[in-house]
Phi, psi and omega in degrees: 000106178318289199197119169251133201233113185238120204238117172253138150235174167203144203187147160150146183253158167326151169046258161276338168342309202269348147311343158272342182271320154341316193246048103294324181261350148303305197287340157328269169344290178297327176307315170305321183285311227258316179305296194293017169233358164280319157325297168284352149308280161347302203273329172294302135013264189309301210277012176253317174299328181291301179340289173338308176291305169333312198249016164264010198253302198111208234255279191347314182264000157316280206295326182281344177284321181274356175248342169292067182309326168318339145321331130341301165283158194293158158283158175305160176303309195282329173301329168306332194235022188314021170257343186263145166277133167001298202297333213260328194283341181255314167344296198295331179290313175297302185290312183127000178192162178221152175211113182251163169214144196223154180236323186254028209119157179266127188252069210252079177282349187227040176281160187298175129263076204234151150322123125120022137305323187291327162295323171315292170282037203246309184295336187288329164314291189307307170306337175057018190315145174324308208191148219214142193207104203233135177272113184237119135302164164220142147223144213244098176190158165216163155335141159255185183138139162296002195212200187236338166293316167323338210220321179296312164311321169303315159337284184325295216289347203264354180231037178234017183248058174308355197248009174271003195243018159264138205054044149278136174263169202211157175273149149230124193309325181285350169257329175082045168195204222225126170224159179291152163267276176262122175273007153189151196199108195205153188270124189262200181269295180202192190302337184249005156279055187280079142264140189282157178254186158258144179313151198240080185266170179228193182220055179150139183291071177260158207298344159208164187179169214211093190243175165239189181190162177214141195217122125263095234248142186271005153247357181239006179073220188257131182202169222210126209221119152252154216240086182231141203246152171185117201239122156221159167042037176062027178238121167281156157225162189214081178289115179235113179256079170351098154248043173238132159342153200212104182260120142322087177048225196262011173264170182241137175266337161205140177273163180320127178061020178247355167289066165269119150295102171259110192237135179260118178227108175252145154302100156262168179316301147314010184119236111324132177218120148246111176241141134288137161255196197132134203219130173229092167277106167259156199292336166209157173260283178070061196066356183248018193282023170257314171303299183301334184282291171344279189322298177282322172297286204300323186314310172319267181327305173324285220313308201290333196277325194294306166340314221282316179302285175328307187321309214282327218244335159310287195275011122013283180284324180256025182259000000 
């Protein structure tokens, strides 16, 4: 598998507001779509110029097309991340992760160098978030599987195991120990059903889909996230968008749909490259924008430690 790619977002303003930040982000999408079929306009083009060329060149370059394999292995790590400087790229080699935060604009300084960064930040844009948060892992583990499909699907299914994300933990610094994150988490019918479901793994891949979950988190509680999956060109994306007010203890701090996640999974020569973006418009800082700043990074971080578990427990299993 070259490059796997998975985008969680989530947005929305009070009230009918958020059916507009809803058909914005269809269309960003539908924008997206419209590039990628003038792309392939194009590219059907270039591979009829090529062809040509192949075959006025003669055998040779045959024989180099067919022996060439190297296209086949994930890329390098550092060719994934050429946004990042030396000092910030031996951080990630050494620690295993780097963390920025923005306030003043969208800054996606430790972003991959991948197809569809640029929707992220089109999107982080368009939302204008308080605080903004961006996270990077290396993780040095791979999938096990005979094939690249085989391994694309294990992918798929691991962030389609929503009720596998109850009892992970994240550090929290301000206690200085290992805390649970999400204490409970499972795929409901729709917002007004929460009787719980079983994860909805498949044996095939589809180009969308659409679930809903209720998840409770130690630091906003109980709240109700719709789930859309949409797989092209060997990219995942995964949108999760909060429709419930999102309460501190009893004040509430994001409205419904004001929340984006954005998740990255690339395969590299080192292993997983996992990135978060996060964009938060919360209704006041009112002093709490480091707790809040906190709050969505260990969020992050769970996602990634639950990530980090599933690999380990696929290759387990294949033991």
């Amino acid at each position: 598998m070259r490059a796997s790619f998975l985008s969680i977002f989530a947005a929305a303003p009070f009230g009918g507001a958020g059916r507009s930040r809803r058909s914005g982000r269809a269309e960003r999408f539908g924008r997206a779509d419209r590039r990628r079929r003038a792309g392939r306009s194009s590219g059907r083009f270039t591979q009829r110029i090529a062809c040509l060329l192949l075959f006025v060149a003669g055998p040779a370059l045959w024989i180099e097309a067919d022996t060439g394999n190297a296209s086949e292995a994930p890329p390098p790590t550092r060719g994934v991340l050429s946004n990042l400087s030396r000092d910030q790229y031996r951080e990630l080699q050494d620690e295993g992760s780097l963390k920025s935060f923005f306030t003043d604009g969208v800054e996606l300084e430790l972003a991959p160098d991948l197809r569809g960064v640029d929707d992220i930040r089109e999107a982080l844009e368009t939302m204008d978030p308080k605080v903004g948060i961006e996270s990077l892992f290396l993780l040095r583990e791979s999938l096990p599987g005979d094939s690249e499909a085989e391994r694309e699907l294990t992918l798929y299914n691991i962030f389609r195991s929503i009720s596998t994300m109850e009892g992970i933990e994240y550090y929290s610094a301000s206690r200085e120990r290992m805390r649970v994150f999400y204490k409970e988490s499972y795929v409901i019918n729709n917002p007004d059903d929460k009787d719980r479901r079983d994860d909805p793994l498949v044996s095939e891949i589809p180009e969308t889909d659409t679930i809903h979950v209720f998840q409770r988190d130690s630091s906003f509680g109980r709240n109700v996230y719709e789930v859309e999956y949409r797989h092209r060109d060997d990219k995942f994306f995964m949108s999760m968008t909060n429709l419930t007010r999102m309460y501190y203890r009893i004040a509430p701090v994001v409205a419904p749909e004001n929340l984006e996640i954005h998740l990255t999974v690339v395969e590299t020569e080192d292993g997983y490259l996992f990135y978060g973006a996060t964009g938060v418009d919360v209704i006041t800082l009112l002093g709490l924008e480091d707790r809040v700043k906190d709050s969505f990074s260990n969020r992050v971080e769970a996602i990634f430690r639950w990530f980090q578990s599933r690999i380990e427990d696929r290759q387990a299993e294949s033991e």
